[in-house]
Residue, then its C-alpha position, 0 to 999 in steps of 0.5 A: x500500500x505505502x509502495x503505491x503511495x510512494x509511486x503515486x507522489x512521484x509520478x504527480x512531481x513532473x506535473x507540479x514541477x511544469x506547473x510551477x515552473x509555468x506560473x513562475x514565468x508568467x509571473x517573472x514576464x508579467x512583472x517584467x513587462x511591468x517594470x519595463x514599461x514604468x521605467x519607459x514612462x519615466x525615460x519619457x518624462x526626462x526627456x519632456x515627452x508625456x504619455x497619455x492614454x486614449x480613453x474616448x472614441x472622439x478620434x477612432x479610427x486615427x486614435x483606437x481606444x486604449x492607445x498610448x499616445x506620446x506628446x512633445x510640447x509645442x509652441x503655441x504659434x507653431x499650431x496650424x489648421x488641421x494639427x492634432x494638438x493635445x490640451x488640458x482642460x479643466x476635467x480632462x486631457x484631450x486630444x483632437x485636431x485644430x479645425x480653426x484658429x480665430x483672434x479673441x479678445x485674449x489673443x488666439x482661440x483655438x476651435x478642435x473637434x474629433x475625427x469621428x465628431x460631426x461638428x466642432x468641440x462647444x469649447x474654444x480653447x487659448x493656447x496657454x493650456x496646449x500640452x503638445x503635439x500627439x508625437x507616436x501613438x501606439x495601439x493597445x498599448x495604453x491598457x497595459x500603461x492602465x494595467x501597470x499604473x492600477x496594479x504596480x503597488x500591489x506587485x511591488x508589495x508583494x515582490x519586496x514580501x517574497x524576497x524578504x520570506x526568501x532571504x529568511x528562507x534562507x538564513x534559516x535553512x542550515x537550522x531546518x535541514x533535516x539530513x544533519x540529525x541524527x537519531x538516537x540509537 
């Protein structure tokens, strides 16, 4: 009986083995994939580009939802007719193109509208609030970004704990080795 046993728990190792193994990549690429990104951002930030995630369908099919978008800033007098520019409003970030530029009474007024939009945006908009010019936009990119930015935390939570069991897993491996005792006679 305790031969089948013994059999038995041997014959489910290469089976526990594989799905650990399976998981622990998944996990190391998912993290990886994680850190890569924040550290990308970052290199984005120290260079004066901003990354930004499309969240509305105002500028489909140019701009997919989920797009990372990546802005340089712009001069305001280097906005032209027909130019996609990204400014902040006060609820929001936007991004949509300049159909026209009029004089107002603070100087120019910028009028956007959305690709998929029939008519132009109710808001003009000056142009001390223009962030910048869209510079590359990547699909799908953005839920990854949204994913890094919800979850990073936790991850890196959980990534210092497990370091810290494994660092005193191993100082106190020498104390839980079995094979160094030995019974009495």
């Amino acid at each position: 009986m305790q031969g089948r046993a013994v059999l038995r728990r041997r014959a489910d190792r290469p089976l526990r083995w594989m799905a650990h193994a399976f998981a622990t990549a998944v996990a190391l690429a998912v993290t990886t994939t994680i850190v890569a990104l924040s550290l990308s951002l970052l290199v984005l930030r120290f260079v004066g580009l901003f990354a930004y995630v499309v969240m509305g369908g105002a500028m489909e099919p140019m701009l997919p939802i989920g797009s990372l978008v990546v802005v340089a800033p712009i001069p305001s007098d280097a906005v032209r007719v027909g130019d996609l520019v990204t400014v902040t409003l006060p609820d929001r970030i936007l991004t949509h193109r300049v159909v026209a530029i009029d004089q107002g009474d603070g100087g120019e007024l910028f009028t956007l509208r959305g690709d998929a939009a029939a008519s132009p945006d109710p808001v003009t908009v000056q142009p001390s609030p223009v962030v910048g010019k869209p510079w590359v936009a990547i699909p799908t990119l953005g839920y990854a970004v949204t994913y890094a930015e919800a979850y990073a935390p936790p991850i890196v939570i959980g990534l210092i704990v497990w370091m810290l069991f494994m660092i005193t897993l191993r100082a106190l491996a020498p104390y839980m080795s079995t094979s160094r005792r030995r019974l009495p006679a």
